[in-house]
ChimeraX commands (.cxc) that place a marker at each C-alpha (Angstrom):
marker #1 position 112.76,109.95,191.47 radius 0.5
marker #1 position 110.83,111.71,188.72 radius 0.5
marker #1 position 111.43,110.44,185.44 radius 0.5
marker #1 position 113.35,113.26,182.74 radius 0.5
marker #1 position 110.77,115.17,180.89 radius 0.5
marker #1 position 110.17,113.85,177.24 radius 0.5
marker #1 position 110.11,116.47,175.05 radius 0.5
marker #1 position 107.01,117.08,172.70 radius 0.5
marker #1 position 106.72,116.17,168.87 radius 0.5
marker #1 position 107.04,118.72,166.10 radius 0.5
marker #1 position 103.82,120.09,166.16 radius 0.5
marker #1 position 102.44,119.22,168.82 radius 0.5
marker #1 position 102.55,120.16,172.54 radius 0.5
marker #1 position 102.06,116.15,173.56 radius 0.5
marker #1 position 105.00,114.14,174.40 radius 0.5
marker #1 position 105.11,110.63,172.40 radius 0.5
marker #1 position 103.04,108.20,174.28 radius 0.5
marker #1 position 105.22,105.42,175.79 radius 0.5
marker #1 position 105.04,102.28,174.21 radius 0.5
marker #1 position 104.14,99.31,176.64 radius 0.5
marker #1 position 107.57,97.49,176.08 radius 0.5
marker #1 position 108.92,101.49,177.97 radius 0.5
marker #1 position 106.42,100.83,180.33 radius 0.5
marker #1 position 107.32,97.67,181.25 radius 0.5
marker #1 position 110.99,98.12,181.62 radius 0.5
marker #1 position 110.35,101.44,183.65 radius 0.5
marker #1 position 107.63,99.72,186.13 radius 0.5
marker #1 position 110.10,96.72,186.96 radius 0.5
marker #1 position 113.54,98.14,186.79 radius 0.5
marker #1 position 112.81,101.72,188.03 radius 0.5
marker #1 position 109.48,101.46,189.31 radius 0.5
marker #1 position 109.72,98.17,192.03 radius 0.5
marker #1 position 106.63,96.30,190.14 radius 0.5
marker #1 position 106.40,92.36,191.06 radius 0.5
marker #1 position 103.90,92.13,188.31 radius 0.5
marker #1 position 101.68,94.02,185.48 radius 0.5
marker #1 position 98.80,93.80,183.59 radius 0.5
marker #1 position 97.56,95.72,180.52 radius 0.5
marker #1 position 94.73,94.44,178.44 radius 0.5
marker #1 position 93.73,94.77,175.12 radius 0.5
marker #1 position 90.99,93.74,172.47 radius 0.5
marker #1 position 90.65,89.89,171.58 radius 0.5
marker #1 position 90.79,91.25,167.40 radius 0.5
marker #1 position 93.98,92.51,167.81 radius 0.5
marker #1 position 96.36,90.07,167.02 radius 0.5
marker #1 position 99.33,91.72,166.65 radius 0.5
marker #1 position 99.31,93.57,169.82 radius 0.5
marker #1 position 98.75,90.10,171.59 radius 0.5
marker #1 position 101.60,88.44,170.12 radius 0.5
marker #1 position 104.12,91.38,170.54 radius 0.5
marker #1 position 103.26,90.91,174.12 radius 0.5
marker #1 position 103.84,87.26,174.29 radius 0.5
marker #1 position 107.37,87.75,173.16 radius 0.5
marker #1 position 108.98,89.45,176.25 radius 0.5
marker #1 position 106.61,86.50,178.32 radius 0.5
marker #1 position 102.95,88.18,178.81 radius 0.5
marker #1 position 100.75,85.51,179.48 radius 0.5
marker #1 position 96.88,85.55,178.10 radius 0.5
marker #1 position 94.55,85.82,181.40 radius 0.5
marker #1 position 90.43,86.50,181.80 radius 0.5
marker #1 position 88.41,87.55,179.44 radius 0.5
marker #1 position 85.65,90.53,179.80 radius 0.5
marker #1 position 83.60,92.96,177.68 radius 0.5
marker #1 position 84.88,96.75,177.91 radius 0.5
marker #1 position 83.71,99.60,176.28 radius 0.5
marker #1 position 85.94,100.52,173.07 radius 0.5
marker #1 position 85.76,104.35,172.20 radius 0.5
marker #1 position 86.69,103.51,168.55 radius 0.5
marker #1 position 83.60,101.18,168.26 radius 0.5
marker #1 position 81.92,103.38,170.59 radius 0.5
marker #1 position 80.25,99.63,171.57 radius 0.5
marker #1 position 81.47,96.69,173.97 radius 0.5
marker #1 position 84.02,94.79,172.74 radius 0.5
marker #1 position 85.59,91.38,174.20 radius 0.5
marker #1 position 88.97,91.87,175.29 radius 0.5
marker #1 position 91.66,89.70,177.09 radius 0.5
marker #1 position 94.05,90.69,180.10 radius 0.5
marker #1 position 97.74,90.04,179.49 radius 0.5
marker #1 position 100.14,89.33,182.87 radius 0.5
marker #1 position 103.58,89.49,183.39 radius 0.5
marker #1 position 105.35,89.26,186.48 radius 0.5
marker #1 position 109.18,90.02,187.47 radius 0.5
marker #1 position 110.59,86.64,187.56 radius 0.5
marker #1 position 108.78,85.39,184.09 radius 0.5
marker #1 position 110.21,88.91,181.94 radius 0.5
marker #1 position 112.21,88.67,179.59 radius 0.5
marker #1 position 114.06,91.93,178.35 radius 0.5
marker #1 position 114.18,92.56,174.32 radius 0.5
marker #1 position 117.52,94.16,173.38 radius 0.5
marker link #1:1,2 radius 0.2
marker link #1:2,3 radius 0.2
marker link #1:3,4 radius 0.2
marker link #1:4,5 radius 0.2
marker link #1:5,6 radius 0.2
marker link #1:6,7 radius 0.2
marker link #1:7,8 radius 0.2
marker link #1:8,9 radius 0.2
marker link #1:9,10 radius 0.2
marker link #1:10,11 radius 0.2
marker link #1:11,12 radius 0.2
marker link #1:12,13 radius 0.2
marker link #1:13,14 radius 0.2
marker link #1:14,15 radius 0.2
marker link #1:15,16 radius 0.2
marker link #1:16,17 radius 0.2
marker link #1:17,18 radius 0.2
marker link #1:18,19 radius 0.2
marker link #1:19,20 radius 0.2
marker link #1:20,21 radius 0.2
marker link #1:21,22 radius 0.2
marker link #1:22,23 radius 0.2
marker link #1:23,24 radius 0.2
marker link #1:24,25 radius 0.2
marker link #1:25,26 radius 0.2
marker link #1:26,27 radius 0.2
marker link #1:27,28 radius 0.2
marker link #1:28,29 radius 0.2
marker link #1:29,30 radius 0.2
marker link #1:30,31 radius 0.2
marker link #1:31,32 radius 0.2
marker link #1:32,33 radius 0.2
marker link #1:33,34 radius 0.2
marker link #1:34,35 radius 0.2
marker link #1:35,36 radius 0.2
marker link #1:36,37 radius 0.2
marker link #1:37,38 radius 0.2
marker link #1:38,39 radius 0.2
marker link #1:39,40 radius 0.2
marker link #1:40,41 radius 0.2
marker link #1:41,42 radius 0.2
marker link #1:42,43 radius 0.2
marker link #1:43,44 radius 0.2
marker link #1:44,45 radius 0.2
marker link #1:45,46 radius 0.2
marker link #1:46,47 radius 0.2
marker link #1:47,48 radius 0.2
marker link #1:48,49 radius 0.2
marker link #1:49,50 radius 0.2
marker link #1:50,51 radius 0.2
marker link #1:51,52 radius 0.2
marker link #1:52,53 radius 0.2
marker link #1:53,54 radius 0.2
marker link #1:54,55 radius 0.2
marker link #1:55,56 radius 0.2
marker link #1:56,57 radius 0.2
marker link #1:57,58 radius 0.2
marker link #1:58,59 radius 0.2
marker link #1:59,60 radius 0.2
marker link #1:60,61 radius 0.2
marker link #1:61,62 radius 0.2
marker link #1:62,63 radius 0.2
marker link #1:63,64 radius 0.2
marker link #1:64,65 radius 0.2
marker link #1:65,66 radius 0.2
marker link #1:66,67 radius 0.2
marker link #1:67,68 radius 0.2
marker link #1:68,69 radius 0.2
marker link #1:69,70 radius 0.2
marker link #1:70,71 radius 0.2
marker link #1:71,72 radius 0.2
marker link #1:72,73 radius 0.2
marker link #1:73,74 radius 0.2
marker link #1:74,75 radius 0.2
marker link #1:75,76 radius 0.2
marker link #1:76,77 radius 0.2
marker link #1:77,78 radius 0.2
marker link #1:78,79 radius 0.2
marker link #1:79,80 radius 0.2
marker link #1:80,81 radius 0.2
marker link #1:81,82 radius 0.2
marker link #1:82,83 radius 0.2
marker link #1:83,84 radius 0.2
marker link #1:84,85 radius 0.2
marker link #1:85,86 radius 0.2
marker link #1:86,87 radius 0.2
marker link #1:87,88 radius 0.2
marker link #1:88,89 radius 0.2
view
């Protein structure tokens, strides 16, 4: 089933960008996932600990190339699978 079209901003001819939390609830409720895994820079804080409220757990560590920096960076994958989510209202 294809997903309704999101319509683009004012200005723009891009769609908004869905935010992981939309991702998540569309890869296990609509999608079938068991389990997914974004990552993300170790200096950002606040994106780790939004993620650790609907139950991402902190995994591996690695160095990956960050366009902003245009350098390596260490960053740290997140998990989450099915039976540990826990859906924000």
């Amino acid at each position: 089933m294809t997903p309704p079209a999101v319509p683009a901003l004012p200005g723009t001819a891009h769609p908004p960008a869905p935010t992981d939390a939309a991702r998540v609830v569309r890869g296990f409720r609509e999608g079938g996932l068991d389990r997914t895994g974004p990552s993300t820079f170790m200096n950002t804080i606040a994106r780790r600990r939004i993620h650790q409220k609907p139950g991402f757990a902190e995994g591996d560590t690695a160095t990956l190339h960050s366009p902003a920096r245009d350098a390596p960076a260490p960053s740290i994958t997140l998990s989450l699978d099915r039976q540990d989510w826990t859906p924000i209202p």
